[in-house]
Every structure is written in structure tokens, then in C-alpha cells.
C-alpha positions in Angstrom: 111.4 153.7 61.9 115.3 154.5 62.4 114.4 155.9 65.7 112.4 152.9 66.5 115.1 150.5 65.6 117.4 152.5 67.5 115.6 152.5 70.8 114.7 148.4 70.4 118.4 147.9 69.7 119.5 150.0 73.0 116.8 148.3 74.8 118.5 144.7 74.0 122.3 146.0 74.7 121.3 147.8 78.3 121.6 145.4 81.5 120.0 146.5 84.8 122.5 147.2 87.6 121.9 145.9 91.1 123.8 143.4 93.3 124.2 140.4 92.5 126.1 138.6 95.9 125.7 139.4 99.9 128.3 142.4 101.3 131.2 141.5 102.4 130.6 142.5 105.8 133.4 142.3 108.8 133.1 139.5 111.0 131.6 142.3 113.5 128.7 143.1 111.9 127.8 140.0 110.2 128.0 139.0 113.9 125.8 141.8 115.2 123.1 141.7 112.0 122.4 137.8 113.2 122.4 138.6 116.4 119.5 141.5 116.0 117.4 138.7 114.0 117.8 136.2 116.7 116.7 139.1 119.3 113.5 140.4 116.8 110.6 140.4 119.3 107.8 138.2 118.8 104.6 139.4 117.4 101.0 137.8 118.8 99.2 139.1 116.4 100.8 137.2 113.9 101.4 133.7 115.9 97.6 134.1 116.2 96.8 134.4 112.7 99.2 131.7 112.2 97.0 129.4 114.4 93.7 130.5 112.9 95.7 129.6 108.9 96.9 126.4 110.5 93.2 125.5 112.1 91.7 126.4 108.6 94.3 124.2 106.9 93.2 121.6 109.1 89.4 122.0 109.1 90.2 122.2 104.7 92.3 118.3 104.9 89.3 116.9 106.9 86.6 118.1 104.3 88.8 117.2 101.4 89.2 113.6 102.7 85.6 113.7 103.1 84.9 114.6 99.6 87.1 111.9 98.0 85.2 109.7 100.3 81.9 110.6 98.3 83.7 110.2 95.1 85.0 107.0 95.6 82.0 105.9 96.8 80.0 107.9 94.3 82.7 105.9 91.7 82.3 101.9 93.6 78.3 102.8 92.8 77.4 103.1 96.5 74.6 105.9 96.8 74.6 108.9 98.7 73.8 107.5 102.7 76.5 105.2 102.1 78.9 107.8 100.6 78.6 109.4 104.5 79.0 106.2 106.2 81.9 105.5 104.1 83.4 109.0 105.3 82.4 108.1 108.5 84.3 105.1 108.7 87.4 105.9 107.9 88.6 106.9 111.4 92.1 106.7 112.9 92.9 103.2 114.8 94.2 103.4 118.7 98.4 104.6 118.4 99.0 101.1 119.9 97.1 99.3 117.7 98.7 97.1 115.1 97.4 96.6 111.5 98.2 94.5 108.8 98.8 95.7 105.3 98.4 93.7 102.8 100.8 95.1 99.5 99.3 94.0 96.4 99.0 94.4 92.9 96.8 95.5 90.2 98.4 92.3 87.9 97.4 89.8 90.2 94.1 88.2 89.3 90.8 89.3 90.8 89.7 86.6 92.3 93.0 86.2 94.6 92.0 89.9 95.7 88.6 89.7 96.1 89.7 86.4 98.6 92.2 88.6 100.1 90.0 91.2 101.0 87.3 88.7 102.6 90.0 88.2 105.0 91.1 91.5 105.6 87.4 92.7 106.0 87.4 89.9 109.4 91.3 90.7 110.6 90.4 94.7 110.1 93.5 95.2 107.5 94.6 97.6 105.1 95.1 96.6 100.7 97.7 99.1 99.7 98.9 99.1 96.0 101.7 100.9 94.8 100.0 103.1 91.6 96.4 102.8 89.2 95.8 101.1 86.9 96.1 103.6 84.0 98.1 106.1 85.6 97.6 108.4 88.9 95.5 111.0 86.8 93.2 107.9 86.1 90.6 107.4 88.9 87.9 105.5 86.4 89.6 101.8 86.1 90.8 101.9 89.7 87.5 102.8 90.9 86.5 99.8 88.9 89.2 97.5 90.1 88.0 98.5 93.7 84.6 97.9 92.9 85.5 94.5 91.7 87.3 93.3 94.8 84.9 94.6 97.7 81.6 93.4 95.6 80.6 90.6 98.0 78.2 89.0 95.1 81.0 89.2 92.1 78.0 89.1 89.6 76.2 92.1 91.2 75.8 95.5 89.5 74.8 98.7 91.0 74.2 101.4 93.9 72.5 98.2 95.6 75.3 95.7 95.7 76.5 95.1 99.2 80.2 95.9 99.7 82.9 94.8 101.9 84.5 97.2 104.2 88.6 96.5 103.9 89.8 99.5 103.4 92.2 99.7 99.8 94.8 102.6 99.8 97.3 103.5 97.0 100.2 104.8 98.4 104.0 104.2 96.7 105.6 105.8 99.9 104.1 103.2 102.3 105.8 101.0 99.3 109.2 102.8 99.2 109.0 103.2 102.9 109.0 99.7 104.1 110.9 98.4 101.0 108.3 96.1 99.6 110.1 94.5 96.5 107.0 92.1 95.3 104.0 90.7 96.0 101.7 89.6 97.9 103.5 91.1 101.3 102.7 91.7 104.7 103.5 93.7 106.9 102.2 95.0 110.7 102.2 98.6 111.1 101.3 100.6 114.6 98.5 103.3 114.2 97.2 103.8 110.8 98.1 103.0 107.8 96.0 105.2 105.6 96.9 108.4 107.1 97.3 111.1 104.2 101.2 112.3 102.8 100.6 115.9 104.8 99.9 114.2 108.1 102.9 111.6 107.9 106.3 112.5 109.2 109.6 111.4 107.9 110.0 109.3 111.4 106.5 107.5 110.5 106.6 103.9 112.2 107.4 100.9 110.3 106.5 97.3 110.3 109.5 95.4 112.4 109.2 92.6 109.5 108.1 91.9 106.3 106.5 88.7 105.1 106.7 87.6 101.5 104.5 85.0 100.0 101.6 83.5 97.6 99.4 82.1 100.8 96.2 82.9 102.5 96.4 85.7 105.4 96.1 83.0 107.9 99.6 81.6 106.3 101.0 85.4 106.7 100.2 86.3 110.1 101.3 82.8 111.5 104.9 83.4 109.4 105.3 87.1 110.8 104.4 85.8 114.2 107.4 83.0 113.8 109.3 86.0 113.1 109.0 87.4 116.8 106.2 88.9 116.3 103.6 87.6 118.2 102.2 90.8 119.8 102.2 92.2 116.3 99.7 89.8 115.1 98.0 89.0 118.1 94.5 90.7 117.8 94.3 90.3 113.8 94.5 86.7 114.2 91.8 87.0 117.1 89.7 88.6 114.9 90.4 86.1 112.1 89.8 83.4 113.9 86.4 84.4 115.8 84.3 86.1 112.4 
């Protein structure tokens, strides 16, 4: 046992040796290490299998966003053929093409969303809230919130009940990112909205302005466009008007 003590103790008291800070190297050869790494020859073998890990990567996002498709819609009580045609639906708008978001809120009451979304369904817009209801590790109540708003018939229940198609995202960047403050807002961004954290870039396009206000979309759009920006809302209020 005194032995054993004695080697625990010895074991506590003795540090490993090693460097602990870069050599101080001359100016010379700190100058001629960096310049071998800039000079290190390129290796196709492993720009290939960095193309085949990046295809993979991408081929993996596409069936992941495909799968929280059938969920959601699995979740909204759609069955399984619409599952696909909700997966199938979700496709990337034309670069040019402006869209209005809609920034809303879980605390406002469900009738004014379920209104809100009739009219996004005909201008082809986007409902973005900030978080869930319950937290972002709680899918159930804003699976039921979503179910709530896109039910055409309010009273219906079921895989059978026909849905609108406005698309709803949660997303606190797009928040963040265009300095939404409160609620209802609008705003008219170029491409699409939707598109997941991974695929965004830090230079992602914003909406020029931002329109605050308790009013119907109509009210928005013709406010933004007052704002200068008449292109903006050009074809959502087209569609608006014509469905």
C-alpha cells in the first residue's frame, strides 16, 4: 500500500514536458517556412475527393429538406402523396424574382393569420416567425399552429382537410437580418426567402424597405410601393389582384 501511495503521489507531482509556444525563428526562416507552404504542390487526388465530399454533402441537404418536408406534412395531417407534393413544391423562385415576407407572430390571434395566409397563398408570399411556440426543440404545437392557419375549412380535422399552400418558415436570422422590431411587417426580398442557414451567405440580399403595420396585404404592398418600390411589388400585387 506505501508503494502504491507513493507511485499515485508521484503520478499527481510529475508534469509532461513539451513546448508550449512557436520557435523563435529568424526572420529568414520564418520567411522561407511560409514560403515552402505557399509553394506545396497541389494534389488531384485529394481536390477530387473533396468534390465527391462536397457533392455527397449536397445530395445529403436536398434529402434532409425532403424529409422534414414529410414530417411537417406527416405533422399538418396531410397523407403520404401529399407529403411528396409538398417536397415537390418547395422549389427555389427565379434570382430576379421578388417575394414578400410576411414577419409574424405566434401571439397574434389566429384568425388574423389564417386571413394573412389566404392572401399570401394568391400574392405567392412567404410567413416567417421568429421562434415556436414552446421552444425550438418543440415541433408538436408549431406543427399545430401551422395546421391551424393553412386549414382552408377552420373546423376541419384530418389527413383529408384541404390546405393552403403559403409557405411558413421560422427563421430568427431572416429576423435579425433585416431588423424586424415588431409585427405584422413586410418586407420584398429577391430570390428566396426560405433558403436553408447552410446555403445562405453573409452577403444574402435584403429587402430595400420595410413596412410596419396592422393592415391587410393589399394595405402593405401599396405602402412599400409609396416607398419607391414599385418594381418590388409589382407582380405580387398582379397576382393579388387577378386570383
Amino acid at each position: 500500500m506505501d508503494r502504491l501511495k507513493e507511485a499515485v503521489s508521484r503520478q499527481k507531482t510529475d508534469t509532461v514536458s513539451g513546448p508550449t509556444a512557436f520557435p523563435d525563428l529568424p526572420d529568414e526562416e520564418r520567411r522561407r517556412a511560409f514560403d515552402g507552404l505557399r509553394a506545396r504542390a497541389s494534389s488531384p487526388v485529394l481536390e477530387a475527393r473533396a468534390r465527391v465530399g462536397l457533392d455527397r454533402a449536397r445530395e445529403g441537404v436536398a434529402a434532409e429538406r425532403e424529409a422534414m418536408a414529410r414530417r411537417m406534412a406527416q405533422a399538418l395531417g396531410l397523407d403520404a402523396p401529399d407529403a411528396v407534393a409538398v417536397a415537390d413544391a418547395v422549389q427555389a423562385p427565379a434570382v430576379d424574382a421578388w417575394v414578400p415576407v410576411l414577419f409574424v407572430s405566434s401571439s397574434m390571434p389566429v384568425a388574423v393569420l389564417r386571413t394573412y395566409a389566404g392572401q399570401l397563398e394568391k400574392a405567392g408570399g412567404v410567413m416567417a416567425f421568429r421562434g415556436m411556440p414552446g421552444g425550438l426543440t418543440r415541433v408538436g404545437p408549431m406543427a399545430k399552429l401551422s395546421a391551424q392557419i393553412l386549414r382552408i375549412d377552420p373546423g376541419c380535422e384530418g389527413p383529408a382537410c384541404a390546405m393552403r399552400s403559403a409557405q411558413i418558415i421560422v427563421d430568427p436570422l431572416v429576423f435579425r437580418q433585416h431588423g424586424v422590431t415588431r409585427v405584422p411587417a413586410l418586407a420584398m426580398i429577391p430570390g428566396d426567402p426560405a433558403q436553408p442557414y447552410c446555403e445562405r451567405g453573409d452577403d444574402a440580399p435584403t429587402s430595400p424597405h420595410l413596412v410596419y403595420g396592422d393592415a391587410a396585404l393589399s394595405g402593405l404592398l401599396g405602402e412599400y410601393a409609396r416607398l419607391d418600390g414599385k418594381t418590388e411589388v409589382r407582380d405580387a400585387e398582379a397576382r393579388l389582384e387577378n386570383r
